[in-house]
N, C-alpha and C positions, 0 to 999 in steps of 0.2 A: 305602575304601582301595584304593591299585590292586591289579591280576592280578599275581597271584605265578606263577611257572613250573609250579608242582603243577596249576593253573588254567586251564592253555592250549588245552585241547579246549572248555572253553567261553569263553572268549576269541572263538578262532573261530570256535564257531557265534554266536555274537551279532554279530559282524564279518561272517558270510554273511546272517545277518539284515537289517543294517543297507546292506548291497551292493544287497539287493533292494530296503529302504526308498527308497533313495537312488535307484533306478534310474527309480520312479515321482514323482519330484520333478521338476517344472520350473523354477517361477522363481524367481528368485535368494533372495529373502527366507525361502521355506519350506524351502530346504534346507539356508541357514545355519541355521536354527532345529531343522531334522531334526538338521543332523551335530550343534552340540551338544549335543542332546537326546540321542541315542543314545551318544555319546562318555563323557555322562557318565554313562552306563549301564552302556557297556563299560568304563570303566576304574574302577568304584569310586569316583571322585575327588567333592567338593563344589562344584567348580567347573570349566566347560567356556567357553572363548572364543573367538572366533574374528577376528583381524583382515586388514584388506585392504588393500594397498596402493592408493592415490589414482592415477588415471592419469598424473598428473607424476611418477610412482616414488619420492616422497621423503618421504614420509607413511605411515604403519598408522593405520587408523581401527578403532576396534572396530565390530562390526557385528553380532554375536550372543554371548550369553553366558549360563550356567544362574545364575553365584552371583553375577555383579560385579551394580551398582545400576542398574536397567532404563532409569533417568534417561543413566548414561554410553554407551548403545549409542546409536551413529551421530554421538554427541558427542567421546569420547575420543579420544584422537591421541596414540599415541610416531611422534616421526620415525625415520629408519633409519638403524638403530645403537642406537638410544637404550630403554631397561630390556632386561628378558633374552629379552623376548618380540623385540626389536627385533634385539639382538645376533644370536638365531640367524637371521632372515631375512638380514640382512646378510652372515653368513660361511656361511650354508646349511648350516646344524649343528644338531642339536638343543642346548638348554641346558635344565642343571636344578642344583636345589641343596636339600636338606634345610632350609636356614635360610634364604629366599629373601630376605628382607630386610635382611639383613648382603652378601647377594651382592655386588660393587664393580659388576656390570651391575643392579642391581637398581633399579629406579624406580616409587614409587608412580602409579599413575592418575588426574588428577583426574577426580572425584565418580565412581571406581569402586568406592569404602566396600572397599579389599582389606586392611582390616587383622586381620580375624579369620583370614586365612591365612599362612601358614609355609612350605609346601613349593610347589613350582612347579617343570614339566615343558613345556619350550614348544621346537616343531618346525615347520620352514619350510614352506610348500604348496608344491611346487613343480608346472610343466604343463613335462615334459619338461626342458629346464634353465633356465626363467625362473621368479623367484620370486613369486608373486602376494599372498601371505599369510605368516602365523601361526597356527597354533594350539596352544596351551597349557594344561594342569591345573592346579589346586589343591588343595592338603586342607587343611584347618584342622589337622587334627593331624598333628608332624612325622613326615615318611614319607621313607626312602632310594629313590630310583624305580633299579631296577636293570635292567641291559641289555635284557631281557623286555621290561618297561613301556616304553621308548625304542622297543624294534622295534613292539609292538601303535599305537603312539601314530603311530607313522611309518608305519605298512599302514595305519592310519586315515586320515591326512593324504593316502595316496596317491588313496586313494579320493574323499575329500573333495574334493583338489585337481581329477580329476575331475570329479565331480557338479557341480562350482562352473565347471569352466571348459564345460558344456555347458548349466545354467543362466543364464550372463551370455551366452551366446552365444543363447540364447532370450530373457533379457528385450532386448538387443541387437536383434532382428530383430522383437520385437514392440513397440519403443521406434521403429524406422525405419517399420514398418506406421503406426503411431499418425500419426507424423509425415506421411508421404506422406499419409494422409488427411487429416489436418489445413491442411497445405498445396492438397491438390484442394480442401475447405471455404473457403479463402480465395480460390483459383480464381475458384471459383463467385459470390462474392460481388463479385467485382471486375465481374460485369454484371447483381447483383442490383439493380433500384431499391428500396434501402431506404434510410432515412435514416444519416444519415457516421456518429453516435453510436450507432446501433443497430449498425450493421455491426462498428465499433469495438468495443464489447462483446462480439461474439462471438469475434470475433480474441484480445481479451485472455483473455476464457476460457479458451480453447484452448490459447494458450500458457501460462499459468500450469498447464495439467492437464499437456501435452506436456512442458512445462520440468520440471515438479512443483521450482517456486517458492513461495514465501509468496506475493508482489506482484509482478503485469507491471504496468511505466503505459504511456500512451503518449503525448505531449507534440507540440504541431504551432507549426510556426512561424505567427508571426500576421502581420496583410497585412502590416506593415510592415516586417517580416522583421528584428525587434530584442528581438524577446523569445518565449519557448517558454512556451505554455499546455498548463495538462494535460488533456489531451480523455477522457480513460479508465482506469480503473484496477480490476484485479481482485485480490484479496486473498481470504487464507483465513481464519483466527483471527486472524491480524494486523490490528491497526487500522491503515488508512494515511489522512491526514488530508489531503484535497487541498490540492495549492499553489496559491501567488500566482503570476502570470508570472516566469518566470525571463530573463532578460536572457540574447542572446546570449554565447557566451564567460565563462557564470559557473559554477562548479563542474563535476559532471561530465557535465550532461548538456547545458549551453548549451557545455562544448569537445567534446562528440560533436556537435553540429548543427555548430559553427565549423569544425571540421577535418577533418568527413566518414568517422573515423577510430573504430573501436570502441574501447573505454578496459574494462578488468575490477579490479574492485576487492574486495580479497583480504576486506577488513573496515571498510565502512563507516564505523562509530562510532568509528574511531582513526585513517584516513588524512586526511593535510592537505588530500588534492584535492578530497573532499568536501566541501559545505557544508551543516552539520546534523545535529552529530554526535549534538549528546541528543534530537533529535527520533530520530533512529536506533536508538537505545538505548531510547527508550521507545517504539517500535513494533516493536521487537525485529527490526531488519533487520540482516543481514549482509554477506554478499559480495552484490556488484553488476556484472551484465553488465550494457551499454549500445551498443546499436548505432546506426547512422544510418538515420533511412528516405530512402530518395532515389532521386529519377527522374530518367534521364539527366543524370548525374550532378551534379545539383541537389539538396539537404537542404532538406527538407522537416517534419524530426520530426525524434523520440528516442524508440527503444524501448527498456525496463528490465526488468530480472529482474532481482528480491532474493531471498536467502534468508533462513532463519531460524538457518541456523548456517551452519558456515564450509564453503565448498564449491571447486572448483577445476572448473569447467566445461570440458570434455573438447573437444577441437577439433570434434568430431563435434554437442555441442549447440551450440559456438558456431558453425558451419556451416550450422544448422539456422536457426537463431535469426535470423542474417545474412537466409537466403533469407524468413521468413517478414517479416522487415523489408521487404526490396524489395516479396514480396507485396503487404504489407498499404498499401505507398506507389503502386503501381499501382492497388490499389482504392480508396484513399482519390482519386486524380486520378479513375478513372473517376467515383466517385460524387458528385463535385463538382458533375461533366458533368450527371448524368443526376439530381441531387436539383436539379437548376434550378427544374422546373416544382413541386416540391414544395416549395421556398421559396415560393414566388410566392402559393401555396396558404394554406401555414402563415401567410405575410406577413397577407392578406386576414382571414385568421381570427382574427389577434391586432388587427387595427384594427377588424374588427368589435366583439369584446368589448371594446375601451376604448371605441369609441362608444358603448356599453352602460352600460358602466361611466357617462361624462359625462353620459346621460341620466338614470341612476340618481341623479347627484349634484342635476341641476336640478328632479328633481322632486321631491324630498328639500325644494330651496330650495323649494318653493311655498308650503308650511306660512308660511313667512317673509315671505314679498313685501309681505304690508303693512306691515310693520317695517322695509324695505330698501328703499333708492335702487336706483333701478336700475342706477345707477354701480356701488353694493359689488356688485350680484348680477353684474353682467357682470366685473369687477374679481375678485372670487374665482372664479370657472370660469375664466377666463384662467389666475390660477395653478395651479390641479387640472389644466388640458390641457396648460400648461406643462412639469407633472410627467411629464404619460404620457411628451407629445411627447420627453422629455430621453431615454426610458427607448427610446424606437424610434428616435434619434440616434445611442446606442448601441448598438443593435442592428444597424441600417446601418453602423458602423463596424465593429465584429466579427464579422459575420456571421451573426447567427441564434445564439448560443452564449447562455453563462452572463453574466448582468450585471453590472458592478461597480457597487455601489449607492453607494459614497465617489464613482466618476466620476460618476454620474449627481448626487447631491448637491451635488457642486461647481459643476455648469454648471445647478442649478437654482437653488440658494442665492444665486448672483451676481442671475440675471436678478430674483429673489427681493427682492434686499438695495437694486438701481439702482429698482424700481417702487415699495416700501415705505415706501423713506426720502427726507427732505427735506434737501434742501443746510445747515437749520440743526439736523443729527441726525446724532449721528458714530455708527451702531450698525455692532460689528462683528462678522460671522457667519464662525467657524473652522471646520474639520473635522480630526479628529484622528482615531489609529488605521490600521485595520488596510485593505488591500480586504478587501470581502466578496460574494462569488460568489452570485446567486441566476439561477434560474430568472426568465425574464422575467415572468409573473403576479406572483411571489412580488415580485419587484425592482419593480412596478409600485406594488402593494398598501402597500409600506413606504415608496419616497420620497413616496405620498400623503399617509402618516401626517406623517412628519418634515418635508415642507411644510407640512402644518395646523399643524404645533405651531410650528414659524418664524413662519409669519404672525400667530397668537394670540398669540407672545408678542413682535412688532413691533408689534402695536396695542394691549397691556393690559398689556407689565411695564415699560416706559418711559415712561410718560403723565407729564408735567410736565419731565423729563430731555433732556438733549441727548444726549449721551454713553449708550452700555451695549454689552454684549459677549455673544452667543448661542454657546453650543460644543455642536459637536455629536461625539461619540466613538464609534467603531466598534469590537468585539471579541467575543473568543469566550472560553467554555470550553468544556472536553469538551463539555456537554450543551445548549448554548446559545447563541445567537448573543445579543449587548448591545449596543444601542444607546441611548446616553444624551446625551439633549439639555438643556443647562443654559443659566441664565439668569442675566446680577445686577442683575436689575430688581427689584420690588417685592415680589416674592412673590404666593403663591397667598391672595387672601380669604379673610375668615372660612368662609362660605358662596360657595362654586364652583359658579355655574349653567353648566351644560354647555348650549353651543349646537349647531347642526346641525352645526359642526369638529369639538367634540370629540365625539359624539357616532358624529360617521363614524370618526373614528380609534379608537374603543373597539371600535367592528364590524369595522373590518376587522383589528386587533390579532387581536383575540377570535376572531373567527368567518371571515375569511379566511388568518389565518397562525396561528393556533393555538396565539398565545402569549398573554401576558400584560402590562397596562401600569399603571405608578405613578406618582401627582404626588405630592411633597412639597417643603414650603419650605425653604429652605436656612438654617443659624444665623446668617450675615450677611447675610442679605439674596439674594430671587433664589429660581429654582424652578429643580428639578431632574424629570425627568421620566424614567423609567428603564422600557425595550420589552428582554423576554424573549424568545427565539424557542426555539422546538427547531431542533437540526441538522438534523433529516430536512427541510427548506423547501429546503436546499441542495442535494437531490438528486431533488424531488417539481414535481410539476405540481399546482395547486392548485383544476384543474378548466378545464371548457371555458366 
């Protein structure tokens, strides 16, 4: 219960107590958590809160609290005006009421569980005459707060508003420290020779700690300057699922590359300009700053910060965020420059190992050779280098990046489908689904698989047939990437002898990508053939 007037020598001394407590506090979070703590000490009360005005002025967010639901601190929101806690910031009054919940200013909290309280006592922070806060009591049993308890509560607040405004003035200047060093770190990098996607990593690091975001990504326009790839992303608890290229001018982050112009999105999962709102929802993002990378005055990218709850980014971090864009668009031009010789490297090294790879394959065929013309043996390696070759076609067109294995598939499936089939054989080979992004090894390994399996079932599920239809389907779940290549040819034999095709594609299924593969016959006729992967291949190098 609070201090009665008979109580006021100790009042005091626990108010010069808490002067001193306060005086050894710095940043911001331990001395909202000090004043309530001691607040609720000095007044008797069951519960202490304390909220803050948003730097737009027109929001109270709670921010520390002894009795409200620890889930509602840094969540909760009255705007200004709005319940009693709100009303006295607005006329700069204290407010109270015996029966707080009958009050006509009175407003429950959402998820701040205040309904085992009754009485409520709430007085404005103020720092000379601007209002920065709220802070207010509770008791669960009704209690009249009389003139006494108003003035202890207000010599509290005077003090608080204090400590509060010399704390945010320290996390302030060691929030600019952070930044400037963050930015000299991006400096730095702009003449480090390290590779684009390493450098990029640390960038987003950085800014996700500096921002203190859930997700920074960072998205670059590609050669052809008509669609935005995601080059990098850092997240905390939040899962974020990387994307497909986004098209110029589509949602928010292809009209940030379009119109050079930063766009702030209040709430994700509910604005129209976004696209993607239950993916939003179910990675739990929220507000979204987005800015442009761009070198004289060229757009180049899109840098993003999400949050996990609603936030109103202060001019000060979107000014921050701005400069670390241009940085990070001056280091990505330099490292273009000077990661040349180390393309040329990486280049050599990747054709080394698929010449490896090709030799692996033919002397695999040796086993074979007296069973094989030499027409099939050179006739199958043609399609296996077919395969690489699609995979370094792509690679020369994107530059060294992530592969899309549906592109690769298409431009091998064709050359595929014109060498395979006879003018009196109508077979037609679909692709269907999703893109899906791999690592070049990884993208290597698997169009190998899915042309062994096209070619097996061009020569073994259409035999007597003119006519049939191969599908091959791309997809994910959370835990798995699915590739399922179908057939409506004859189905699989009683007895299935694995030759050196399927035999390579079981190995490198198995023991290069580290998933899983199944045949079975289909009820009308036709094989179905279904490759499990894990997601980490999406993000993994599968060796040298």
């Amino acid at each position: 219960m609070p201090q009665h007037h008979s109580t006021r020598p100790q009042a005091v001394t626990a108010l010069r107590e808490m002067a001193r407590a306060l005086s050894t506090a710095w940043d911001l979070d331990s001395t909202l958590d000090l004043i309530a703590r001691k607040t609720t000490e000095v007044m008797h009360v069951d519960s202490c809160s304390i909220y803050l005005l948003d730097p737009a002025g027109e929001t109270l967010r709670l921010r520390a609290s002894t009795g409200l639901a620890r889930r509602a601190v840094g969540r909760a929101t009255l705007r200004l005006g709005e319940g009693m806690t709100g009303h006295a910031v607005q006329t700069n009054q204290p407010v109270y009421a015996t029966d707080a919940p009958h009050d006509p200013h009175f407003k429950w909290v959402d998820e701040a569980e205040e309904t085992p309280f009754n009485s409520l006592l709430a007085v404005p922070l103020t720092i000379e005459t601007d209002v920065i806060g709220a802070l207010n009591v509770q008791t669960v049993r009704p209690y009249t707060f009389t003139s006494n308890d108003i003035e202890i509560l207000s010599l509290i607040g005077d003090l608080a508003a204090g400590a509060l405004a010399k704390a945010q003035l320290y996390d302030r200047q060691r929030r600019q420290l952070a930044e400037m060093r963050a930015l000299a770190q991006v400096s730095e990098a702009i003449t480090a020779p390290q590779y684009l996607d390493d450098m990029l990593d640390v960038v987003m690091e950085m800014a996700a700690q500096v921002m203190n975001t859930a997700v920074c990504s960072l998205f670059l326009l590609d050669e052809t300057s008509t669609h935005l790839e995601l080059r990098s992303a850092r997240h905390n608890d939040n899962p974020y699922r990387y994307r497909p290229p986004l098209p110029l001018g589509e949602g928010v982050t292809g009209t940030v590359a379009l119109t050079g112009k930063p766009m702030y999105i209040a709430d994700v999962r509910t604005d129209p300009r976004y696209a993607g709102h239950e993916l939003a929802r179910a990675e739990g993002l929220v507000s979204l700053l987005s800015v442009p990378l761009s070198v004289r005055d060229r757009v180049i990218g899109v840098l993003n910060g999400y949050t996990a709850v609603p936030r109103a980014f202060t001019e000060e971090e979107q000014t921050w965020f701005a400069t670390l864009a241009n940085q990070t668009a001056l280091a990505i031009e330099n490292a273009r420059l000077v990661t040349h010789t180390a393309v040329i490297r990486e280049m050599h090294h990747r054709i080394k190992n698929n010449l490896q790879t090709v030799a692996m394959l033919m002397q695999l065929q040796l086993a074979d050779a007296a069973r094989l013309t030499t027409r099939e043996v050179l006739e199958t390696n043609i399609h296996r280098i077919r395969s690489i070759a699609a995979v370094h076609e792509v690679l020369s067109d994107k530059g060294f990046r992530l592969v899309d294995v549906k592109d690769v598939l298409l431009r091998i499936t064709r050359a595929t489908s014109e060498t395979l089939t006879t003018p009196h054989r109508d077979i037609h080979i679909n692709i269907f689904g999703e893109p899906l992004l791999l690592p070049s090894q990884a993208a290597t390994a698997l169009t190998l698989v899915v042309n062994e399996l096209v070619q097996n079932a061009l020569e073994h599920a259409f035999v007597g047939r003119t006519t049939g239809q191969i599908d091959i389907s791309l997809g994910h779940s959370p835990a798995e990437l699915i590739v399922l290549v179908k057939d409506n040819g004859r189905g699989l034999p009683d007895e299935m002898a694995k030759g050196l095709g399927l035999e390579l594609v079981e190995t490198l299924v198995t023991a290069d990508l580290h998933g899983r593969i199944k045949f079975q016959s289909l009820p009308n006729s036709g094989t179905e053939i279904s490759i499990r992967l894990p997601r980490m291949i999406e993000n993994e190098r599968l060796g040298d």
